[in-house]
N, C-alpha and C positions, 0 to 999 in steps of 0.2 A: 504494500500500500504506500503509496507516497501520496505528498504534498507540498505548497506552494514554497516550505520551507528547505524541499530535497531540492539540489541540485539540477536543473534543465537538465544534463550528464546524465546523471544520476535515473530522472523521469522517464527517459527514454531508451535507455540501455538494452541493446537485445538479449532477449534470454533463448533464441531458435539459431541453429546455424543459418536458416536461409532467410532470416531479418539481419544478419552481421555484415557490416558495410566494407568495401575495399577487401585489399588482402587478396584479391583474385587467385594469385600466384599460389596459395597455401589452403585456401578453402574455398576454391571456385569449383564448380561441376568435379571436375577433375584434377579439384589440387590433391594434394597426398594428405591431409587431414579429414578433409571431406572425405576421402576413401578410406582412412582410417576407420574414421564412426561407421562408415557404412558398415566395415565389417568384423564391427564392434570391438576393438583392438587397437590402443594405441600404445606406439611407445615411450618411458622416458622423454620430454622434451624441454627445450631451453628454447626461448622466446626471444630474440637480441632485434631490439629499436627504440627509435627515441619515444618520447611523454606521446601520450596521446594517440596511439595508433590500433590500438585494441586486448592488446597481451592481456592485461588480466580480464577483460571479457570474454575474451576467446577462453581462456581457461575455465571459466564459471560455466560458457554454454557445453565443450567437453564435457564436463562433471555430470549437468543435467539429460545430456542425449545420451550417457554411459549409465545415468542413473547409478552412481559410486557415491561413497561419503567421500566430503570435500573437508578441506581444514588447508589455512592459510596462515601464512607467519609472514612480516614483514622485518628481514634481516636489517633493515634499519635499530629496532629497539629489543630483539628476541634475540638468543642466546641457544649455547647446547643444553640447555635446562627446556628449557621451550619445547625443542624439538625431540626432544627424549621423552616431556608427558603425553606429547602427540603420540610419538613411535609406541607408547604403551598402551596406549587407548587404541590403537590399532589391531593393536596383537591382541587385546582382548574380544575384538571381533571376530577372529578366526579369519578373518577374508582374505586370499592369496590368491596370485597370478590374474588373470582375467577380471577376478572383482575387487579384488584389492582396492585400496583408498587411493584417493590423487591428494598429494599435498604439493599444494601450489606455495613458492616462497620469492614474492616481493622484490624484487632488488640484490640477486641471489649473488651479486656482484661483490657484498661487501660482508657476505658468509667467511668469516677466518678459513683456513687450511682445517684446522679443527671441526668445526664444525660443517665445514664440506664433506671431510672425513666420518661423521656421523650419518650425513644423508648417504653418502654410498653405500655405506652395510646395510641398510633399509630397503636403497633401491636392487642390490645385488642379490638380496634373499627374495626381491618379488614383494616384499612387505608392500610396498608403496609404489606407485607412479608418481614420477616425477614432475612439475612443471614450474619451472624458474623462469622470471622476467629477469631482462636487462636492459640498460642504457650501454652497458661496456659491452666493449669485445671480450665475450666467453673465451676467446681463444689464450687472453691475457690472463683472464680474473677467475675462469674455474679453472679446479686442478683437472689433470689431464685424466685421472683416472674416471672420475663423474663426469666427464668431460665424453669421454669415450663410451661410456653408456646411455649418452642423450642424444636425437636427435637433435638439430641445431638449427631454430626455421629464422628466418630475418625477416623482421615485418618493416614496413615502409612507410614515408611520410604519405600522408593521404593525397591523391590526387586533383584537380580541383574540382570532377564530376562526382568523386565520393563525396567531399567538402561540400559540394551543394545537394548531393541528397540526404545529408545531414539535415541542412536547413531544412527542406521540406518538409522532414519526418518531423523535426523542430515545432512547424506551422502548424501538425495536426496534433501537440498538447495543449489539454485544456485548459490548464493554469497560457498559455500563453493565447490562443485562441479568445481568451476573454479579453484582452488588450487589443481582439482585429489587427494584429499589424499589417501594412504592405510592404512587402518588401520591394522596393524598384530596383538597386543595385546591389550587387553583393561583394565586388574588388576588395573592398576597405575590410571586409570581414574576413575572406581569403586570405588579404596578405596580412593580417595582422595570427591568423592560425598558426602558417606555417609549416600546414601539413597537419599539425594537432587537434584532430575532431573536438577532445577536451575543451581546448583552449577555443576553440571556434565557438562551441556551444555556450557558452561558458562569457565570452564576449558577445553574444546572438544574446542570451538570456538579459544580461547588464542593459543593453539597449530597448529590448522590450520593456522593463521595469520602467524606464523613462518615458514612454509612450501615455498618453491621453487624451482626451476627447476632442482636442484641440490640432493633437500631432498626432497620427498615426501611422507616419512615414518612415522609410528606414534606406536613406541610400547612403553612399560613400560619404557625405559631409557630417551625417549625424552621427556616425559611427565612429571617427576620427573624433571627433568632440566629446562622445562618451568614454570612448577607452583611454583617450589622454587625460583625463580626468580622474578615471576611477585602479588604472591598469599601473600602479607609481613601485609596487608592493614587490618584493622577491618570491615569486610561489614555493614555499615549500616542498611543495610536490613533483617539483618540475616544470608546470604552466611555463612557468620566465624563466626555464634552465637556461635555453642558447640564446633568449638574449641579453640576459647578465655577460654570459663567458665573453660573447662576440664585443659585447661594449668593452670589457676587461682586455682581452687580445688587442682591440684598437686603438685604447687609450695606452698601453704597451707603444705598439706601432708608432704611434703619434711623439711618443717620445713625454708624458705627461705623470709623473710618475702621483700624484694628488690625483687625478682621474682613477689612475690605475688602483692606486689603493683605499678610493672609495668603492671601484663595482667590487673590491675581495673583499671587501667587509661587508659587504651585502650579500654576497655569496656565505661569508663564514659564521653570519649571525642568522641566513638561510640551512643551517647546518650542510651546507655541498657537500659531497664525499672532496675531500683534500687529495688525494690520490688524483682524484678528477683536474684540479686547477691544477695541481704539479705539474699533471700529463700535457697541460697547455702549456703551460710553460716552456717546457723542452719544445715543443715543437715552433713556440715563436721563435725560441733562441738559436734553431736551424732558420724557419723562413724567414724571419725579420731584422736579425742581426745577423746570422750567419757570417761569413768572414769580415766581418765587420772588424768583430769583436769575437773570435771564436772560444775564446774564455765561457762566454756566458753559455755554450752549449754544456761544458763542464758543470757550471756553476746550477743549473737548470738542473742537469742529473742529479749533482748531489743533493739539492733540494728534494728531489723524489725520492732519493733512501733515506732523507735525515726524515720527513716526512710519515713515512712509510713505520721508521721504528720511533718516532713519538706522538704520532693522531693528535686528537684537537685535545686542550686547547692551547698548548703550546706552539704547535704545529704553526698558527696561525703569523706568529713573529718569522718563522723559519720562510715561509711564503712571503711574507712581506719585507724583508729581505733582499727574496731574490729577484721580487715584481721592481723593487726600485732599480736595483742594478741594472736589469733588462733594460726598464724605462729610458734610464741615462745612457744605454749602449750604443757606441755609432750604428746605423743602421742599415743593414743590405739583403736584399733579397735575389740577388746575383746565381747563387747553388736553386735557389726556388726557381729561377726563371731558365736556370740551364738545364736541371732534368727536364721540365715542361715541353721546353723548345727541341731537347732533344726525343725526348715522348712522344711527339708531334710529326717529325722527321722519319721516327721508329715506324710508326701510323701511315703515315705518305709510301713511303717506300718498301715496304714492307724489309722481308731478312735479307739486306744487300750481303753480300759474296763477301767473305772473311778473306783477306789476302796470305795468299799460300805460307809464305814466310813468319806469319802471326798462329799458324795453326800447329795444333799441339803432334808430334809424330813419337808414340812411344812405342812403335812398333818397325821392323825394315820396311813391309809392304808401305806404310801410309808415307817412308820417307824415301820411298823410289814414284811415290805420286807426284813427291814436291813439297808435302808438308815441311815446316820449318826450314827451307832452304833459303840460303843468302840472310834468315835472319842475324842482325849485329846485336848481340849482346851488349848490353847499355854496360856495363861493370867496364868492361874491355876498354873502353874509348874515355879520352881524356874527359876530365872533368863531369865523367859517369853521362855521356851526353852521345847520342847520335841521331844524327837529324835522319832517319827510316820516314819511311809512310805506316802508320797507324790506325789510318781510316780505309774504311774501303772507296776504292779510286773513285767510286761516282760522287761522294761528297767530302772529297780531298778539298780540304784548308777551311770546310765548315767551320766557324765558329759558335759555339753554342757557350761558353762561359762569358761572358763580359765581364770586367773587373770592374766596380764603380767605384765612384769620386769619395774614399774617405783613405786615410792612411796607411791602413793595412792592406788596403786591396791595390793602391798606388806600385806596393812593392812586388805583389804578384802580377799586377801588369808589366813592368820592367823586367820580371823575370822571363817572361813568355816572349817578348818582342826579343829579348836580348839570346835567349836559347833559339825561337821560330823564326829570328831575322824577318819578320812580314809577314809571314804565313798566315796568322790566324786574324790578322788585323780586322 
């Protein structure tokens, strides 16, 4: 039973697989879920995608088209205590294999070793079906052993025809049907989603509560004026995960280090998983400094073990920290733009021809082909240098590195003209 006080989300939520929106790939006619229930069998699975795309719905409608007992832990605030009274309550049902219980676990990203360790013996005797969401890559954050007993589905940001049969289904609840709203535009609500049905509805609701007898309009102006108004809040939940991080990463970028260590205190007073912001970090301190300053890629990792072995709320100084140094770091995106440019190249031309002299012969046959012949051994030749061809001959003297304008990259330009004499200019 719901009402006016439950969540729009919440009101509409499908409880059938063939009311469950998007996700084609995974529970269309013929995704492998949908053929799962069909033949009442599913396996262990791990659910990996952002806020808002269905994981823990998908998982609630499994339970009920399997008609299994359900029991859900969210590894944010639960512990191996937690998961132990479940596992006992289970075994007191007797149910194994095929009817076994599903215990779905929340954010199963931020389960210790430990306590991943507890759900494996559960799922290896058949005690339990497995079903974990995530924001991370499983490939990182679960151990490999529970890792290796799950299937591993990616769910996706919503498309914008899913995003708008949201809204319609939106239109036919009653708490919102008593507001008549018309919708004429819907841009402003699409782009403000992001793919997040959550976040869409969720902003779709906020706008209808403002509606009266006066206004009962709904297009791109009014939308913008309610969500910049009411949307200021870090969501807990994830709602404003990526646009916190993306604000944090920019104001990074920007060179602002006061920007930067406002959006991490909205993040850290959001409780984020810390591991999370670490993980950004390192990667600005490749795209955005990069040989800039290649200290800060250093200084970025260590942040993620010091991190790693003290969590919050110490943790929080350790990050802010190394968000200033970043901030202050000259800045290059040089490595960013050369694998791109070279990725790009890769794509165009597909596998050009390795030149014979570069190719490995640790056999006679492959060095009566030609393999390795006439190559110069760089060691051999003065100052460890010999000017060979290295590219394959169709994109000979390509240059895909640019050095840019700050002082470290000055002296890797001079190195390159002064070894390539012109080549890659």
């Amino acid at each position: 039973m719901t009402s006016l006080t439950t969540p729009l989300a919440e009101r509409i939520r499908p409880t059938k697989i063939e009311e469950f929106i998007g996700q084609d790939h995974i529970v269309g006619v013929k995704g492998p879920i949908r053929q799962a229930l069909k033949n009442k069998h599913i396996p262990s699975m791990i659910f990996w995608g952002p806020p808002g795309v269905g994981k823990t719905t998908l998982a609630e409608i499994i339970t009920k088209e399997l008609d299994r007992s359900f029991y859900t832990l969210s590894a944010i605030n639960s512990g191996v205590k937690d998961l132990r009274l479940i596992i006992d309550q289970i075994k007191k049902q007797g149910l194994f294999g095929q009817k076994n219980a599903i215990v779905f676990i929340d954010e199963i990203h931020r389960f210790s070793k430990t306590q991943q360790d507890a759900l494996l013996a559960a799922v290896e005797k058949g005690l339990i079906t497995l079903i974990g969401a995530t924001t991370e890559n499983p490939s990182f954050e679960v151990i490999p052993a529970l890792r290796s007993r799950c299937q591993i589905f990616v769910l996706e940001h919503h498309k914008t025809n899913d995003l708008l049969k949201f809204i319609d289904k939106a239109l036919l609840d009653k708490h919102v049907k008593e507001k008549n709203p018309t919708v004429i535009e819907t841009n402003a609500l699409i782009r403000i989603s992001g793919g997040d049905a959550r976040k869409l509805l969720n902003a779709f609701e906020l706008c209808v509560l403002q509606l009266d007898e006066k206004n009962n309009v709904i297009d791109d102006a009014f939308v913008q004026n309610i969500i910049q108004q009411n949307l200021a809040n870090y969501d807990k939940n994830g709602e404003m995960h990526y646009d916190v991080i993306s604000a944090f990463i920019k104001s990074i970028r920007g060179s602002d280090p006061n920007a930067a260590i406002y959006w991490l205190a909205r993040m850290v007073e959001g409780n984020e998983d810390p591991k999370f912001i670490a993980r950004r970090l390192i990667i600005s301190a490749s795209e955005d400094i990069g040989l800039a300053n290649p200290t800060a890629l250093i200084m970025a990792n260590n942040c993620f073990d010091a991190v790693q072995k003290i969590g919050w709320p110490e943790g929080r100084i350790i990050l802010a920290q190394c968000t200033i140094y970043l901030a202050l770091s000259p800045k290059s995106n040089s490595a960013y733009a050369a694998i791109n440019k070279a990725l790009e190249k890769v794509k165009d031309l597909g596998d050009l021809s390795i030149p014979l002299h570069l190719r490995n012969a640790p056999n006679s046959f492959m060095k009566d082909l030609g393999y390795g012949e006439n190559y110069q051994y760089s060691h051999d030749h003065k100052n460890k240098l010999h000017l060979q061809e290295f590219l394959p001959e169709t994109i000979s003297g390509e240059s895909f590195y640019k050095p840019q304008e700050n002082p470290k990259e000055k002296v890797y330009k001079d190195a390159i003209n002064q070894i390539w004499k012109g080549k890659y200019d």
